[in-house]
C-alpha positions in Angstrom: -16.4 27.0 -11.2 -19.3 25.3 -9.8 -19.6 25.2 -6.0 -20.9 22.2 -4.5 -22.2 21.5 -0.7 -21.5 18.0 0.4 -23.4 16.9 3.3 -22.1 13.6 4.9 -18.5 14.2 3.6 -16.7 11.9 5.4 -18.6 9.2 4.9 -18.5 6.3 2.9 -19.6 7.8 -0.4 -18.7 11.4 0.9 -15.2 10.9 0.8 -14.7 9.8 -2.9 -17.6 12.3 -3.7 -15.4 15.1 -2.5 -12.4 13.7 -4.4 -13.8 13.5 -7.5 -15.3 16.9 -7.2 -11.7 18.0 -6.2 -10.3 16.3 -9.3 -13.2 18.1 -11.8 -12.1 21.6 -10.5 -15.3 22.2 -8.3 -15.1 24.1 -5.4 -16.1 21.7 -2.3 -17.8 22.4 0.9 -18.3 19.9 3.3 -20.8 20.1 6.2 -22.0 17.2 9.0 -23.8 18.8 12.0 -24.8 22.0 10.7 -27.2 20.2 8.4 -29.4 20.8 11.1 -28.6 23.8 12.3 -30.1 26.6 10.5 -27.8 29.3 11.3 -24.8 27.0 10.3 -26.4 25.8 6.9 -27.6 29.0 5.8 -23.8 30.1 6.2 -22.6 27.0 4.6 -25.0 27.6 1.8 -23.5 30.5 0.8 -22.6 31.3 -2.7 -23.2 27.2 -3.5 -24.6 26.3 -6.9 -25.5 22.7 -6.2 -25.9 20.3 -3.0 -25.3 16.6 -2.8 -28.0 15.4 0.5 -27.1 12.6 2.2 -29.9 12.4 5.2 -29.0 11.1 8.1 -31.9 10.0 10.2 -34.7 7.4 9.6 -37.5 9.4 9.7 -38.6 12.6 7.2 -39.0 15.4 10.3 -36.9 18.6 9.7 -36.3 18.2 6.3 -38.8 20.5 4.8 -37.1 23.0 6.8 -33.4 21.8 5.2 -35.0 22.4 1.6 -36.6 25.6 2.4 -32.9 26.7 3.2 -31.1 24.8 0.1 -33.9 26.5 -1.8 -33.8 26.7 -5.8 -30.6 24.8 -6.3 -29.4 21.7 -8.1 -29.5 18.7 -5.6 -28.6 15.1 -5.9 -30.5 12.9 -2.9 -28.9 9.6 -1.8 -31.8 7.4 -1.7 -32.1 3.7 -1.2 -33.0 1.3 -3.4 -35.5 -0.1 -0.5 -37.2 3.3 -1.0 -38.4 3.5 2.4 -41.5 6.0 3.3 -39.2 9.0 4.6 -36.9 8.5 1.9 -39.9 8.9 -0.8 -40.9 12.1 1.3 -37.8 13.1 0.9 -37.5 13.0 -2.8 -40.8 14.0 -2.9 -39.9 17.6 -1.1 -37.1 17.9 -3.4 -39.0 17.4 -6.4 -41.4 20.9 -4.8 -37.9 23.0 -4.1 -35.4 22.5 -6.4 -34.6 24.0 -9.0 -33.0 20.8 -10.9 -33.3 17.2 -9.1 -31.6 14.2 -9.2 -32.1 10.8 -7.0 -29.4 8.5 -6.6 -31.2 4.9 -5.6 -27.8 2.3 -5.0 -29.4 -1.4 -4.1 -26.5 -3.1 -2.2 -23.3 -1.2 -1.2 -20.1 -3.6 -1.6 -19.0 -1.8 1.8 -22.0 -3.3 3.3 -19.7 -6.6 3.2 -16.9 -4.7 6.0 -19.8 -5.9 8.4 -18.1 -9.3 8.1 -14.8 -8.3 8.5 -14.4 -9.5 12.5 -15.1 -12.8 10.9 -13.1 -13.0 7.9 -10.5 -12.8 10.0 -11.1 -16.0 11.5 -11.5 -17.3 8.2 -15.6 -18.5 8.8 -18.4 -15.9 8.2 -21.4 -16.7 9.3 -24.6 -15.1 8.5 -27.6 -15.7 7.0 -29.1 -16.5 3.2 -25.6 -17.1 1.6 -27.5 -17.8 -1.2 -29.1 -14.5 -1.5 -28.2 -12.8 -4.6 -27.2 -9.0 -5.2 -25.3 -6.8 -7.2 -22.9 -4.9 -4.9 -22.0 -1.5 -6.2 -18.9 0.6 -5.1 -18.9 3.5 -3.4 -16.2 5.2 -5.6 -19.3 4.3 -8.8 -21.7 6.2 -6.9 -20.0 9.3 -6.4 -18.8 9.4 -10.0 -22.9 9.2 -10.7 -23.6 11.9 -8.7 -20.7 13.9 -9.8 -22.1 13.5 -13.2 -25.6 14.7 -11.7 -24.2 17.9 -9.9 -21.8 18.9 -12.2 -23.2 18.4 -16.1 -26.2 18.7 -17.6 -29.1 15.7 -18.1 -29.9 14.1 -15.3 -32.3 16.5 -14.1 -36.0 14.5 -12.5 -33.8 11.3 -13.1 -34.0 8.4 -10.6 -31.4 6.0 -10.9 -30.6 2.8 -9.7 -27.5 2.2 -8.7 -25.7 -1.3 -8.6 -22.6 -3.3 -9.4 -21.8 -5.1 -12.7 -22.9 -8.6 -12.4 -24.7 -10.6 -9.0 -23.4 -12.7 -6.7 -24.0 -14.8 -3.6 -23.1 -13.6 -0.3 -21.2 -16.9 -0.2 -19.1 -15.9 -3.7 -19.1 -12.4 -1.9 -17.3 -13.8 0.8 -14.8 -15.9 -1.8 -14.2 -13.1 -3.2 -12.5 -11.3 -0.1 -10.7 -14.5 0.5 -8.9 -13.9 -2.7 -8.3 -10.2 -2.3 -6.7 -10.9 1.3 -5.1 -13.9 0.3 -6.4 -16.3 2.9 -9.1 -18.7 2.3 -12.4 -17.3 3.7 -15.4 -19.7 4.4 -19.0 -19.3 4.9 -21.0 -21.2 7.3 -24.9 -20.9 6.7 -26.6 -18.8 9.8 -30.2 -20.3 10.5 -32.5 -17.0 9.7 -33.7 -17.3 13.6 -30.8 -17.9 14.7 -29.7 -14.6 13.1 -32.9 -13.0 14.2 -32.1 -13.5 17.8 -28.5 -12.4 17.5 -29.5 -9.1 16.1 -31.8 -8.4 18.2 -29.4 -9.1 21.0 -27.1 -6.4 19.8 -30.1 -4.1 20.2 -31.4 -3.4 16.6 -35.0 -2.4 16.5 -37.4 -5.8 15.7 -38.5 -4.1 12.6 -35.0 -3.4 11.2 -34.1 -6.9 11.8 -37.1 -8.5 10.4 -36.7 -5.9 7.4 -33.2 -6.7 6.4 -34.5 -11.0 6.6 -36.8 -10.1 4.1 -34.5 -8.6 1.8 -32.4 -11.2 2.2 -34.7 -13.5 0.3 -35.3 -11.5 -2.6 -32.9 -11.2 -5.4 -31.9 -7.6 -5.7 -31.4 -5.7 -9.0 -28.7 -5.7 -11.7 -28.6 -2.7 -13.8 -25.9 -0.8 -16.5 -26.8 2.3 -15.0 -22.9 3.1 -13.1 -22.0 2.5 -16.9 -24.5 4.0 -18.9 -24.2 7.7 -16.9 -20.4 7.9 -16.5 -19.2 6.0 -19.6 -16.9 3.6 -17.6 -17.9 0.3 -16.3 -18.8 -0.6 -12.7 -15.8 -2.2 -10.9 -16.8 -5.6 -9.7 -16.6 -6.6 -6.4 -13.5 -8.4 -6.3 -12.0 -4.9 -7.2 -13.8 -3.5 -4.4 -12.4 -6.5 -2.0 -8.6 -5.8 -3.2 -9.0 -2.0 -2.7 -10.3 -2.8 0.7 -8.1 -5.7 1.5 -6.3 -3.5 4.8 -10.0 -3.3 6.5 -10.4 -7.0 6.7 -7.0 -7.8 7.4 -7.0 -5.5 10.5 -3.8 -6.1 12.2 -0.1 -8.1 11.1 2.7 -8.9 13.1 5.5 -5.7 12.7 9.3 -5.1 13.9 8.8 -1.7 15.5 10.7 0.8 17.8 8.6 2.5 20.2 12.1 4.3 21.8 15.9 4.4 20.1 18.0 2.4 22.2 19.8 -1.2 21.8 18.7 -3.9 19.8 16.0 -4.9 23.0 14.0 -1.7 22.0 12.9 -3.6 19.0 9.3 -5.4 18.8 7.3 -8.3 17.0 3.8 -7.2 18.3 0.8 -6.6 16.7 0.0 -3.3 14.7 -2.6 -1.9 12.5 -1.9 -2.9 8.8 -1.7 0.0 6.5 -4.0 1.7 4.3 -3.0 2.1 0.7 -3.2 5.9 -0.1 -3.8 7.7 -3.9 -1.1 5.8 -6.4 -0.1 3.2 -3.8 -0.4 -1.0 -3.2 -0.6 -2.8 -0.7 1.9 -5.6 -0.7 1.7 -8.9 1.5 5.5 -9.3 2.6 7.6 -12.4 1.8 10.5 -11.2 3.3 12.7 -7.7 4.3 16.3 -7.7 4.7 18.9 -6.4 7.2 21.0 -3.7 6.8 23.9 -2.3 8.7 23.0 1.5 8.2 19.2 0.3 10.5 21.7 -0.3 13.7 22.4 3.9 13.5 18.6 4.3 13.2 17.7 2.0 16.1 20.3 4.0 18.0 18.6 7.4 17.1 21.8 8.4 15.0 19.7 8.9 11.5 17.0 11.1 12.7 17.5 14.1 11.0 17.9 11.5 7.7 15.3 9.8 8.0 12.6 11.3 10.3 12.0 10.2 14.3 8.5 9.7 14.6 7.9 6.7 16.6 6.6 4.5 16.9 8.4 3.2 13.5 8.0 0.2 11.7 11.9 -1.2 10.4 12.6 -2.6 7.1 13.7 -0.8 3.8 13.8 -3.7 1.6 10.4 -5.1 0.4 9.9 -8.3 -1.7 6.0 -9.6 -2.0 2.7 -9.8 -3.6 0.1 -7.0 -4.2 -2.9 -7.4 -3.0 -4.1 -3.9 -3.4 -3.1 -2.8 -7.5 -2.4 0.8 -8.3 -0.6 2.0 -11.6 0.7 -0.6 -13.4 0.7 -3.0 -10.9 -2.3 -5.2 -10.3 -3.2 -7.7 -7.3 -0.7 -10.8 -7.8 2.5 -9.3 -9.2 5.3 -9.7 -7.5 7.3 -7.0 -6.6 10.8 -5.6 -4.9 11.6 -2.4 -3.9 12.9 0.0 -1.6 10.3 1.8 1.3 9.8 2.2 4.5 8.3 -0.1 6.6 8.8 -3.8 5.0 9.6 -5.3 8.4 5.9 -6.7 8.8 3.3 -8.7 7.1 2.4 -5.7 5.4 3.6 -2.7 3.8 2.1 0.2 1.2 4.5 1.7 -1.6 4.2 3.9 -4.1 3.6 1.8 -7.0 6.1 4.3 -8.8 9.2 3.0 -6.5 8.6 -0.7 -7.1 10.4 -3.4 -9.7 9.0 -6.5 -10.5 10.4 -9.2 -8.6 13.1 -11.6 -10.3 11.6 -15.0 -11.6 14.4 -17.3 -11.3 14.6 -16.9 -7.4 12.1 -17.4 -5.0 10.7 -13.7 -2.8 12.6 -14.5 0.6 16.0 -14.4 -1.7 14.9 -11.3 -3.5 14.3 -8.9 -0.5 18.0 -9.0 -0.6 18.0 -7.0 -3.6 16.9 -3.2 -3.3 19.4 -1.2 -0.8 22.5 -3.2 -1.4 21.7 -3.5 -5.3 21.1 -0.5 -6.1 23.8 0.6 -3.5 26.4 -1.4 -5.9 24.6 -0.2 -9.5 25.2 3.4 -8.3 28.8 2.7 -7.1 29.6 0.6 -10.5 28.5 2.4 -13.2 27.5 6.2 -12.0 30.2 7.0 -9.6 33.3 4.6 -10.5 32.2 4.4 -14.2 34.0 1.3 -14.3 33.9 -0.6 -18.3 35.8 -3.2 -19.7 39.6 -3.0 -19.1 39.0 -1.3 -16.1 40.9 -2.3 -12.7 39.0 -1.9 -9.9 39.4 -2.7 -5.9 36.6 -3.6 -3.8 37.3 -3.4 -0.4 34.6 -5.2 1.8 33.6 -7.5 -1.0 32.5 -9.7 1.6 29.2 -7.4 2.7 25.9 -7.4 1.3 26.5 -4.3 -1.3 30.1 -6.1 -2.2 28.7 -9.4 -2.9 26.8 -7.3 -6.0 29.6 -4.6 -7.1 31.8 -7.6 -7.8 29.4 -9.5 -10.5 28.2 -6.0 -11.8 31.6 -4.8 -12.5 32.7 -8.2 -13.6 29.8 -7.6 -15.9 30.8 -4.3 -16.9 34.4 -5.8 -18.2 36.8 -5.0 -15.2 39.5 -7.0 -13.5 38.1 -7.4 -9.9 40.4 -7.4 -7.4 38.5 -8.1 -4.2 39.0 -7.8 -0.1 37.3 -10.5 2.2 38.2 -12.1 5.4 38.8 -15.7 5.9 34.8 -16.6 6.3 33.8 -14.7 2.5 36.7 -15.2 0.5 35.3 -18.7 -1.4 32.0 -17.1 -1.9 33.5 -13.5 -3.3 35.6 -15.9 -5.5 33.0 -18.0 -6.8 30.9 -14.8 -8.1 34.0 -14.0 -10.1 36.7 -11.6 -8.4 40.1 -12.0 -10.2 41.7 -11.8 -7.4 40.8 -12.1 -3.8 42.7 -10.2 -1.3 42.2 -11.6 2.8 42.4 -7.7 4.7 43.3 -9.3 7.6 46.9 -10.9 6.5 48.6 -7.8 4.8 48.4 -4.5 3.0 46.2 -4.0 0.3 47.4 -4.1 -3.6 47.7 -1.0 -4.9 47.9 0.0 -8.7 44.0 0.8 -9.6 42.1 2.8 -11.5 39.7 2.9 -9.0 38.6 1.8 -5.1 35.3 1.4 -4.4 35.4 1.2 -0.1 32.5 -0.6 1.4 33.4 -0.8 5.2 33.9 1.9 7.8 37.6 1.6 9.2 39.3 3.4 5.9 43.2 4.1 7.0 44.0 6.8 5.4 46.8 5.0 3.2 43.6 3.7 0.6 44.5 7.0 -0.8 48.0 5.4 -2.5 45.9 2.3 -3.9 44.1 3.7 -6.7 43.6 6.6 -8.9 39.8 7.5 -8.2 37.7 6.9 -4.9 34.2 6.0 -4.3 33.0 4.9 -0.6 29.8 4.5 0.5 30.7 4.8 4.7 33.0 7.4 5.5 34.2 10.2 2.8 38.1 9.8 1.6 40.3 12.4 1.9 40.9 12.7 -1.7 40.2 15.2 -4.6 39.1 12.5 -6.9 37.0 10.6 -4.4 33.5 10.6 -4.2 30.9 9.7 -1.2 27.7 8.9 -2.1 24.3 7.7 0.0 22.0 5.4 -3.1 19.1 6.7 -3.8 16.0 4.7 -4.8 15.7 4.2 -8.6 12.9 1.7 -9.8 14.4 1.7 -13.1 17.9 1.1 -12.0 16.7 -2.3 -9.6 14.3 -3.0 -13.0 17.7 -3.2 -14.5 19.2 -5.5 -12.0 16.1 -7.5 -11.8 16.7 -8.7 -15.4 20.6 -9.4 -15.4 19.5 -11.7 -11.9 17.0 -13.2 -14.4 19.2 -13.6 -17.3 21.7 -15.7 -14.4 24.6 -12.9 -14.7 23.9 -11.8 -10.9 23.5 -14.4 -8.8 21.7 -13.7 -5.4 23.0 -15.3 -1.7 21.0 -14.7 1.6 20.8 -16.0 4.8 17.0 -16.4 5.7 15.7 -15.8 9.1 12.6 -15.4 10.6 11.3 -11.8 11.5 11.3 -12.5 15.3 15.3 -12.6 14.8 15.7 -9.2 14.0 16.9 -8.2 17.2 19.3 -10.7 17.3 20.6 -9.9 13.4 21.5 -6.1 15.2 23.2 -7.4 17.5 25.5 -9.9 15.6 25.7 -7.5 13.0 27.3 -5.1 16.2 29.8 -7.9 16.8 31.0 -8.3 13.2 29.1 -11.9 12.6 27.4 -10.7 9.7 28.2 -11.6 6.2 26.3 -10.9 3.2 22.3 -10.5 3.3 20.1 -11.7 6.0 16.8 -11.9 4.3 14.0 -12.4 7.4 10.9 -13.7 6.7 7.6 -12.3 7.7 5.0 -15.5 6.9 3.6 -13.6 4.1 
């Protein structure tokens, strides 16, 4: 196993570097400060095969003494593409010492662009030469260079430039990001003195300002070289923009508890938006739904269920757009699922635990979906196993979950025999219950081959009504009944997704905005809730 210092590890190309490395079986060490301290590096140097060098300072002094201490090993040397005199001294020391050498030139990093990110927001960037023309190259393509360089063979005395596939303008550059946040983003043309005077103002040495003025007016390189030493091409930068879409969104509006309490602990406020982790999106949130079981965990009842680290961002039901792809999924699908989290603009899943979204209804209808969904699939066909012929009793048809477990078993070939109160009753009959049963005039029909129970006062005389039990609230007493909590199960809500598209399930929600959520927990605590409240996040 090859055994690889990484100096500058958390930065921005240090962090993919050491992934990659991870990911190719090298053994990784990472140092910051004890590049300069000799005691510390000669420690950190031990047993090391090969050294990526990122330098740190703008000046050459101290690092003959670094190379004396790396000595005869492979290195790989983050230039510039600017090639500035310490940076030639440095490559120039390395080329003495090592034992093999490789220089890593990149022209214009794409993160050079999060510089503009305080502006994006406001949806104008100004700055100068929007005109100018580079080719911005990733951070991720650099790393898999240099991982080439310090882990195979080929590369040694090689300088390579480093850039992105094709150039652009700042002012495409800047469209670009508009797209990947989904927000138009503007530029305004910043007079080079103008620009001059602000930098300066912010303290940047005269000769770094004037410097980066200059390059601004020449065209900077394109080259094949990401493509030509790894085999795969460059991404382009409106990869780069979606993959980085959380840093220039910087914060969304988010239903949060900070304390469990009432329904006045919850709070629309401003929060950081997430960052998308390995195997996850980023989705920009139409709407999330309400559902009974978040009233226990606003009261602190579900800790030990699901976790009481606060402060905690509500919503399990997520319909919106990617912005941020990841498997299968790429920026623009539309997606449902079930996560935490979905009561804000923005949310990250797994791209693993998502469905595509149903066509034939719009996103704010579809966050419906998920928990009561696939709360009725599961009931319907794993634990009732209800098929055609079957009679079954839903009691509570009138809920979000019920509304679903009567077209799916309807669907599945039973006789539905369904309980609502006065205010549900037309609408459970109109998705196709055989009968409909109003709980609050007289006993319940017996004779079933099976109850599913959907509401939490369950006398214990259900027991007489049916053969087999399933209930989703409280367990029945019964030796053939079954209580169940739905799990998630992409393929399951993929499922459902396609009989809603097909117009076999039909989908009903009340839509409110996300600043009602309090007020949803506390009607739902009255018993005013009935069916789905989808609430809407502007997304």
């Amino acid at each position: 196993m090859t055994r690889v210092l990484v100096s500058g590890a958390t930065g921005t190309i240090g962090r993919p570097l050491v992934e990659q490395l991870k990911e190719a079986g090298a053994g990784v060490r990472a140092v910051t400060r004890e590049l300069t301290d000799p005691v510390a590096l000669a420690a950190a140097l031990d047993g090391v095969d090969a050294v990526f060098l990122l330098w740190p300072f703008a000046s050459a002094e101290g690092a003959r003494e670094v190379l004396e201490l790396i000595g005869a090993r492979r290195v790989v040397y983050l230039s510039s593409a600017a090639a500035r005199p310490h940076e030639v001294e440095i490559e120039r020391l390395i080329a003495g010492t090592a034992r093999e050498w490789t220089v890593l030139r990149p022209h214009a990093f794409a993160a050079n662009a999060l510089r503009w990110a305080g502006q994006v927001r406001t949806g104008v960037v100004r700055q100068p030469s929007g005109e100018a023309v580079f080719s911005p190259v990733h951070e991720r393509d650099v790393a898999a260079v240099a991982v080439r360089a310090l882990l195979g063979g080929g590369h040694h005395g090689a300088v390579y430039t480093l850039t992105g596939p094709r150039p652009l303008t700042q002012r495409e550059q800047a469209r670009l990001i508009g797209e990947a946040i989904g927000r138009p983003v503007r530029w305004s043309e910043e007079p080079a003195e103008e620009a001059r005077r602000r930098l300066l103002g912010l303290a940047w040495p005269a000769s770094a300002v004037d410097g980066m003025l200059r390059a601004l007016t020449e065209p900077g390189p394109s080259t094949r070289t990401v493509e030509e030493v790894t085999g795969v091409p460059a991404s382009d930068f409106g990869t780069w923009a979606s993959e980085h879409a959380a840093d220039f969104l910087g914060t969304m509006r988010a239903a949060r508890l900070h304390e469990y309490g009432d329904a006045s602990v919850i709070r629309v406020e401003e929060a950081p938006v997430p960052r998308p982790g390995p195997g996850e999106v980023l989705i920009e949130v139409a709407a999330t739904s309400f559902n009974p079981s978040e009233v226990g965990l606003r009261a602190g009842l579900l800790r030990e269920v699901f976790g009481g680290t606060l402060p905690h961002t509500l919503g399990w039901d997520v319909a919106g757009t990617v912005l941020t792809g990841a498997g299968d999924l790429v920026p623009g699908d539309r997606v449902i699922g079930l996560i935490d989290g979905a009561a804000a603009e923005y949310a990250v899943a797994k791209a693993d635990v998502l469905a595509r979204a149903p066509r034939r209804i719009p996103l704010t209808a579809a966050a419906a979906v998920p928990v009561a969904g696939l709360t009725a699939w599961q009931a319907v066909f794993e634990h009732a196993r209800i098929g055609p012929g079957s009679r079954v009793l839903i009691n509570g048809a009138g809920g979000g979950v019920g509304l679903f477990a009567v077209q799916l078993a309807k669907h599945a070939g039973a006789y539905v025999v369904a309980t609502a109160g006065p205010r549900s009753a037309a609408a459970v009959r109109a998705l196709g219950a055989d009968e409909v049963v109003d709980y609050t005039a007289g006993p319940l029909p017996g004779g079933n081959d099976v109850l599913i129970n959907l509401v939490a006062d369950v006398p214990d005389s259900v027991t007489e009504l049916a053969a087999e039990f399933v209930s989703i609230t409280r367990p029945i007493d019964h030796p053939r009944a079954v209580h169940f909590v739905a799990r998630n199960d992409p393929e399951q809500l993929a499922e459902l997704v396609a009989l809603i598209d097909a117009g076999v399930v039909d989908v009903e929600a009340a839509v409110r905005p996300l600043e009602a959520l309090a007020d949803v927990h506390r009607e739902a605590e009255r018993g005013l809730v009935r069916g789905k409240v989808t609430l809407t996040t502007g997304g």
